[in-house]
C-alpha positions as CSV (number, residue, x, y, z in Angstrom):
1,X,0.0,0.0,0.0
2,X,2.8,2.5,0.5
3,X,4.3,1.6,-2.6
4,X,1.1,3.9,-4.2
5,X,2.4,6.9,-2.8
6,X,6.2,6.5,-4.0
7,X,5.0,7.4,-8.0
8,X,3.0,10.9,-7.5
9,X,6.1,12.0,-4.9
10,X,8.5,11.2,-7.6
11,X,7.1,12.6,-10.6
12,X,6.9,15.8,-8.7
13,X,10.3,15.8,-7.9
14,X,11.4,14.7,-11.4
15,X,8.9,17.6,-12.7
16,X,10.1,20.4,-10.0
17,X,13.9,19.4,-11.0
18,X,12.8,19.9,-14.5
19,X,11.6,22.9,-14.0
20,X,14.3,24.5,-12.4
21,X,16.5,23.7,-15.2
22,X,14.2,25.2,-17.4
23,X,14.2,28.2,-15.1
24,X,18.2,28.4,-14.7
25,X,18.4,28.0,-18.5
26,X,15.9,30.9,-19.4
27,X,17.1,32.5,-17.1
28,X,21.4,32.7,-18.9
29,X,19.9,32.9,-22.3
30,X,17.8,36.1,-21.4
31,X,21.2,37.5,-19.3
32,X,23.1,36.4,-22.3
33,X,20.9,38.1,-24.4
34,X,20.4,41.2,-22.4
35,X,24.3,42.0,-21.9
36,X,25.1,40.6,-25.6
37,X,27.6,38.0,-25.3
38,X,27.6,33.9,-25.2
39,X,24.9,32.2,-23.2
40,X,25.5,29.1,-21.9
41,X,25.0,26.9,-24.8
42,X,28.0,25.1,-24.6
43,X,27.6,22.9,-21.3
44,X,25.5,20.0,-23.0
45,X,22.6,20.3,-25.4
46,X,21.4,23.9,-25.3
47,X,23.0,24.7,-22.2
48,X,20.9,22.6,-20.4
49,X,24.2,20.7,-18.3
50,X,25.5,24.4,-17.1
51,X,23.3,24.4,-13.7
52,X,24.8,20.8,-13.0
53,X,28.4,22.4,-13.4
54,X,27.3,24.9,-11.5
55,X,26.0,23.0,-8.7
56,X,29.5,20.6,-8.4
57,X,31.3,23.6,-8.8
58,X,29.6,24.9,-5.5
59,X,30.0,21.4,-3.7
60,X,33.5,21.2,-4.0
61,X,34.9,25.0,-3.8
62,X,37.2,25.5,-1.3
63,X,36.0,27.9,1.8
64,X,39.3,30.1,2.4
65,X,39.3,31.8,5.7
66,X,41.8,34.0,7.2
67,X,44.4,32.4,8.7
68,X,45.4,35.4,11.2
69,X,41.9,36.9,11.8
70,X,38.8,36.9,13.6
71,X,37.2,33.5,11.9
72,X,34.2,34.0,13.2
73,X,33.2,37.3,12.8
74,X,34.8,36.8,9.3
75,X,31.8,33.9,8.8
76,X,28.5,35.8,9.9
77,X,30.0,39.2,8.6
78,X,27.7,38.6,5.0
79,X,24.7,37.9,7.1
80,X,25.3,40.7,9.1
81,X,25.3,42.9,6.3
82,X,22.8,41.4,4.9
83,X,20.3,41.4,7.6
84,X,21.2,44.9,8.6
85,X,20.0,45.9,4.9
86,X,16.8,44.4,5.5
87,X,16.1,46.2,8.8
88,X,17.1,49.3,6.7
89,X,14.3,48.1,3.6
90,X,11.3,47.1,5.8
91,X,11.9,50.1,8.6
92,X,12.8,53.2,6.8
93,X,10.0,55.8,6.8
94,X,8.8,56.6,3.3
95,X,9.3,60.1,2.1
């Protein structure tokens, strides 16, 4: 009886996985287009392998922190910038 449920949960990963690619690939030909040079065409059939590349690249780059600094503070310093432009969006007063 479980077995039932197993097809529906798969074809909506396989059709959500499918549709990001779509997504990721519109998404490089339009910013190819846009700024007028190469799009991605050349990772696979029509570009379609470049969000694969870019996802192993992402998995296995190297995290470089500072060997004579403040590692921490060098970790959540993005997120502190980050959340303090948020504060700034949602809490500024409208002129």
């Amino acid at each position: 009886y479980g077995l039932i449920w197993i097809l529906p949960i798969l074809t909506l990963l396989l059709g959500i996985t499918i549709e990001v690619l779509v997504i990721v690939w519109l998404e490089r030909e339009i910013s190819a287009s846009i700024q007028q040079h190469i799009g991605p065409e050349y990772a696979g059939p029509l570009g379609l392998l470049q969000a694969i590349a870019d996802g192993t690249k992402l998995l296995f780059k190297e995290d470089i922190l500072p060997s004579r600094g403040d590692i921490p503070l060098f970790s959540i310093g993005p997120s502190i910038a980050d959340i303090a432009q948020i504060i700034n969006i949602f809490f500024r007063r409208s002129t």
